[in-house]
C-alpha positions in Angstrom: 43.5 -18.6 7.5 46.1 -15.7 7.6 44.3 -13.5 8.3 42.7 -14.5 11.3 46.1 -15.6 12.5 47.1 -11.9 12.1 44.3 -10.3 13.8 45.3 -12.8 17.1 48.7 -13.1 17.5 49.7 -9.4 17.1 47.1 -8.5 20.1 49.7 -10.5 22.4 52.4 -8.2 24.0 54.7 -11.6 24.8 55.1 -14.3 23.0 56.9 -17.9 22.7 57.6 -19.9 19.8 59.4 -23.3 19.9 60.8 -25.3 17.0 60.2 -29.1 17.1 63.2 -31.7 18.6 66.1 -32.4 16.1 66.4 -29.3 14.2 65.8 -29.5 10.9 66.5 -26.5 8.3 62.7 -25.7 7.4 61.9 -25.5 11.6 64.8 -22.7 12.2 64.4 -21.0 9.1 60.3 -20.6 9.9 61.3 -20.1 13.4 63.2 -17.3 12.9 61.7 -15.3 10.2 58.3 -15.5 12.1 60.1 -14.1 15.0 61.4 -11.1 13.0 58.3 -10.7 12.1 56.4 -10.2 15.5 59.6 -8.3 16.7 58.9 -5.8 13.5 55.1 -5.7 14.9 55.5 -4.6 18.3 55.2 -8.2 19.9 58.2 -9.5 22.4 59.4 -12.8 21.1 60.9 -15.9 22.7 62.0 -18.1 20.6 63.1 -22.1 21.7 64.6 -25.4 20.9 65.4 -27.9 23.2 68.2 -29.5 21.1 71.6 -28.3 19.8 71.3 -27.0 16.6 73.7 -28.3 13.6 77.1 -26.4 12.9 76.1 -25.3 9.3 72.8 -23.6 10.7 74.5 -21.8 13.5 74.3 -18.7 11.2 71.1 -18.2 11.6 71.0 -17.2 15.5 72.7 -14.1 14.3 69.6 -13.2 12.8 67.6 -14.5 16.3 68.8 -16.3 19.3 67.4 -19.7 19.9 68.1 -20.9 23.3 66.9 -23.7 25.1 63.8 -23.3 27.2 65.4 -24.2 31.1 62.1 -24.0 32.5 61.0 -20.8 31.6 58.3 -19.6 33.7 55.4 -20.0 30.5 52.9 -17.7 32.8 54.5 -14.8 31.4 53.7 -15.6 28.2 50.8 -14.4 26.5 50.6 -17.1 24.2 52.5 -19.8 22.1 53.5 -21.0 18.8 54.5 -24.0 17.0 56.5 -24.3 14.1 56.8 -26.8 11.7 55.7 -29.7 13.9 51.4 -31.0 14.1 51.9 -32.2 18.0 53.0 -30.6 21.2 55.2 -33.7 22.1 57.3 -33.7 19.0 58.1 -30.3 20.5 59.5 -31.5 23.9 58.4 -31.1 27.9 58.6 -27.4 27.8 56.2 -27.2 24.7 53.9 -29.5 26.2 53.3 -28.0 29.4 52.1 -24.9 27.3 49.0 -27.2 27.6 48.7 -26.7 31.4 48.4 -23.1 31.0 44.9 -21.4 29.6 47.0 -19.5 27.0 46.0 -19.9 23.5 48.7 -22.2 21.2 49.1 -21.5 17.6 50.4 -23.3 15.2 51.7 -23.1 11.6 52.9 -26.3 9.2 52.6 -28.2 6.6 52.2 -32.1 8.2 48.9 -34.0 7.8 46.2 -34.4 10.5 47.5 -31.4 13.4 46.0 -31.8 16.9 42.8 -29.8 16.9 43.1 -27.7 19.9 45.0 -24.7 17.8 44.3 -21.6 17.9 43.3 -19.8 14.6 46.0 -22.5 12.7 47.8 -22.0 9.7 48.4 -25.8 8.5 48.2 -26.3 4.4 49.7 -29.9 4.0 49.9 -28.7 -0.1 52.3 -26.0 1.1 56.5 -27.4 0.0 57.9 -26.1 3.6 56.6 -24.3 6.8 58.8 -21.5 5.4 56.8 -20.8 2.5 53.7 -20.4 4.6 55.9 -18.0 6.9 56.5 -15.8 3.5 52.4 -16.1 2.5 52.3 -14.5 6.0 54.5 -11.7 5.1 52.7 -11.2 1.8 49.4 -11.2 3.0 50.2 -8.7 6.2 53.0 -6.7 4.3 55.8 -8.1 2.0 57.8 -5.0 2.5 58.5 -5.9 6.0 60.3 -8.8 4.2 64.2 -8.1 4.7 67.5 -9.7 4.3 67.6 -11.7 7.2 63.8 -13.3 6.9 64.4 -13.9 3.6 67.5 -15.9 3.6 65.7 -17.6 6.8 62.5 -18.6 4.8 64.7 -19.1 1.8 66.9 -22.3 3.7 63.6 -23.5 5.0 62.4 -23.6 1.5 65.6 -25.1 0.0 66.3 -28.1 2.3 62.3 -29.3 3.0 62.0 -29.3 -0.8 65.6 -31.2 -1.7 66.9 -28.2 -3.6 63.7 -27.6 -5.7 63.4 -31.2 -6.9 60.5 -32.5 -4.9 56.7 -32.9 -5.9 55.6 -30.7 -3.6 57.1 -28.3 -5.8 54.8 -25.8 -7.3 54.9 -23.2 -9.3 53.6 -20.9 -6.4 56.8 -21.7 -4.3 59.2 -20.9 -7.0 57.3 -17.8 -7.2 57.9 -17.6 -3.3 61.9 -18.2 -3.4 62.8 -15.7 -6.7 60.9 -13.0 -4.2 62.5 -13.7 -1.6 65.9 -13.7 -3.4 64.8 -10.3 -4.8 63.8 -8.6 -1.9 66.2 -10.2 0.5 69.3 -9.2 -2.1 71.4 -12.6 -2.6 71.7 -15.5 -4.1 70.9 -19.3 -4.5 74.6 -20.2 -3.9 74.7 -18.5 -0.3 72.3 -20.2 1.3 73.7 -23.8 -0.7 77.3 -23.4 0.4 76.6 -22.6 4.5 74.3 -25.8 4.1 76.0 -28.6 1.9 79.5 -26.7 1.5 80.3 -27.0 5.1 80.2 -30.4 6.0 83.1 -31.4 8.9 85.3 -34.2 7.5 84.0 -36.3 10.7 80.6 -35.8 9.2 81.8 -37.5 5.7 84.0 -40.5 7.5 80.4 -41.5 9.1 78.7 -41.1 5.6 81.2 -43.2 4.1 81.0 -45.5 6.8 77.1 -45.5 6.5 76.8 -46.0 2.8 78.6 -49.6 3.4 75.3 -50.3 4.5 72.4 -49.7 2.3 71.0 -53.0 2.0 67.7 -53.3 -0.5 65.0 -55.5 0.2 61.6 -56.6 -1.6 63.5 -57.5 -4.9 64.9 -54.2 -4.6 62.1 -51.7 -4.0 63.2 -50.9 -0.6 66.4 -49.9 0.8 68.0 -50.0 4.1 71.0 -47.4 5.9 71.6 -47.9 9.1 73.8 -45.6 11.7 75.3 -47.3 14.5 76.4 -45.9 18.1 79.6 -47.7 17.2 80.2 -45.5 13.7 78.9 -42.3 15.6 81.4 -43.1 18.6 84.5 -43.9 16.0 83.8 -40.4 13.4 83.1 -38.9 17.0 80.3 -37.4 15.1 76.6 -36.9 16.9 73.0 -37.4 15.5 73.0 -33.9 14.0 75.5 -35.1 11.4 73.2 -37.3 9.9 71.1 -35.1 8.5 70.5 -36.2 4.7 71.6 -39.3 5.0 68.3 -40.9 4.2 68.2 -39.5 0.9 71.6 -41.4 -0.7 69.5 -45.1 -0.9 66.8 -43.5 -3.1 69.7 -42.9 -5.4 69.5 -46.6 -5.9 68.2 -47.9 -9.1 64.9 -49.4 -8.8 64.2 -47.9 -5.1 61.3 -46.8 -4.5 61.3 -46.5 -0.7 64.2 -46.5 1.7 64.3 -46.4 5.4 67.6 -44.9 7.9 67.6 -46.7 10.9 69.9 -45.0 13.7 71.0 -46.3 17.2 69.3 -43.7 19.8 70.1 -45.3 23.1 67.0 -48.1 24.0 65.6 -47.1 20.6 65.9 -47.1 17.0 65.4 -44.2 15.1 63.8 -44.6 12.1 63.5 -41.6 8.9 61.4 -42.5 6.1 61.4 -41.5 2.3 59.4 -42.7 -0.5 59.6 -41.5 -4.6 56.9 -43.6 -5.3 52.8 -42.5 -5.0 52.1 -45.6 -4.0 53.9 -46.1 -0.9 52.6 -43.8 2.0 55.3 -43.5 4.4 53.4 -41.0 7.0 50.9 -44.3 7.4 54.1 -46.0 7.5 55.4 -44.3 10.5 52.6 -44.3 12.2 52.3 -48.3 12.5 55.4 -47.5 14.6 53.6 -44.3 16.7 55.7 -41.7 14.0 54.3 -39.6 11.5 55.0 -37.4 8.7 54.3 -36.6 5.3 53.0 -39.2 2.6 57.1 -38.9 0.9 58.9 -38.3 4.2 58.3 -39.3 8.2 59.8 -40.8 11.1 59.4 -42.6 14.1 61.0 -44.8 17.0 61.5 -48.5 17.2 62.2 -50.4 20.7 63.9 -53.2 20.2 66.7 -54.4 18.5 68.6 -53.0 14.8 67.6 -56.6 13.0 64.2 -56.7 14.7 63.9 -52.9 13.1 64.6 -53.7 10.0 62.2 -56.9 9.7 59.4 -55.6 11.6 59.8 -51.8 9.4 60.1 -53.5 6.1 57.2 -55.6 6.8 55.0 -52.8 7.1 56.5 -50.9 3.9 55.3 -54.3 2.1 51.7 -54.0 2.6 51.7 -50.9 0.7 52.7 -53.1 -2.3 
């Protein structure tokens, strides 16, 4: 799998990689540190998102600039990547029109059931984060081209895909991953923590409060409900970006084994999904509602109304019971 990556992608002299809509830390983090990587191997690197990225992640375009595509001409690329991300449209019109071109697209990620028109892809749903198949990379081409900067990039991926350690898709393999990278990349744990939950804006906290006044559970209490309104955005003058995590405070609940974040996205609903329970699959949950994920965490859109949402989302949940 890596290895015939490697032989493929370092025969291209130009390169772009793009990072899917709604930045989340695993994307950039996996993003940049397999950008450092072609750099280091003689391949020019693009690298794009079409979306802002959040204030405590900023940092990272220090370590590679990630602009926003503005319809770059894609003929004079040899070839693209995906990161993070198992279909061109969760990537945005730039990324999809990759597909008009007859350059090869690559991919490397961790989601279930990728489109099958990749080149040579690297996609290991076992795997805790995109970021620790970005450092099996490294180690299988040369882990001493692992430095400070991909390592504290691979490292955030790592930390916030995996809930600071404490998911099931935990193994021992990845903590093996993250003490190496800590080694080699010369820091520690607490850096990367504080630029990520140490950092929050107080606007970001006022919508969180705000937010929390609304976890509702349903199902005799093995569901739970948070929902973001444009209202509460408009009022904290807060944007989508500052909900990230948000989901994860009604599976704090008692009881909960499944809890859903609905947020006002102008016609439509957004919808995150998280389950702690093996027997609720929330990737087949999203996908009643043309989403998709992992079987503990996905998303997807709703058109239609915030009470129609909730009825319609939670109905689906319950046939898993």
């Amino acid at each position: 799998m890596f290895k015939e990556f490697i032989s493929k992608v370092l025969q291209h002299n130009k390169v772009a990689i793009f990072s899917h809509l709604r930045p989340d830390g695993d994307c950039l983090g996996s993003q940049v540190a397999l950008s450092l990587w072609l750099k280091k191997n003689g391949v020019d690197v693009s690298a794009f998102n079409e979306d802002d990225i959040a204030e405590n992640m900023t940092w990272l375009l220090d370590y590679f600039p990630i602009t926003k595509p503005n319809n770059p001409n894609l003929s004079d690329y040899d070839a693209f990547i995906i990161v993070d991300g198992n279909a061109l449209h969760r990537f945005g019109k730039t990324a999809e029109s990759a597909l008009n071109t007859d350059k090869p697209i690559y991919i490397i990620d961790h989601h279930p059931d990728p489109d099958d028109f990749f080149e040579a892809p690297i996609s290991k749903v076992s795997a805790s984060s995109t970021c620790e198949l970005i450092y099996h990379l490294y180690a299988e081409h040369d882990a001493d081209q692992i430095d400070a900067k991909s390592a504290r990039a691979m490292y955030l991926g790592m930390v916030t895909d995996t809930g600071s350690f404490q998911f099931d898709s935990v193994k021992p393999a990845t903590m093996h991953a993250a003490a190496d990278l800590l080694e080699r990349g010369n820091f520690t744990p607490n850096e990367i923590a504080e630029r990520i939950y140490s950092s929050r804006p107080l606007r970001q906290l006022k919508l969180l409060s705000q937010a929390l006044d609304t976890i509702t559970l349903h199902k005799g209490g093995k569901f739970a409900s948070i929902i973001i309104t444009q209202k509460m955005l408009d009022l904290t003058e807060t944007t989508s970006e500052d909900t990230e995590g948000f989901v994860q405070y009604p599976l704090s609940v008692e009881g909960v084994q499944a809890c859903i974040l609905l947020r006002e996205d102008g016609d439509r609903i957004k919808l995150s999904l998280r389950s702690q329970s093996d027997d609720i699959d929330v990737n087949k949950w999203a996908r009643s509602f043309n989403g998709g994920g992992h079987q503990k965490a996905a998303g997807a859109y709703f058109k239609g109304t915030l009470e129609d949402a909730i009825k319609d989302v939670i109905a689906v949940g319950a046939e898993q019971l």
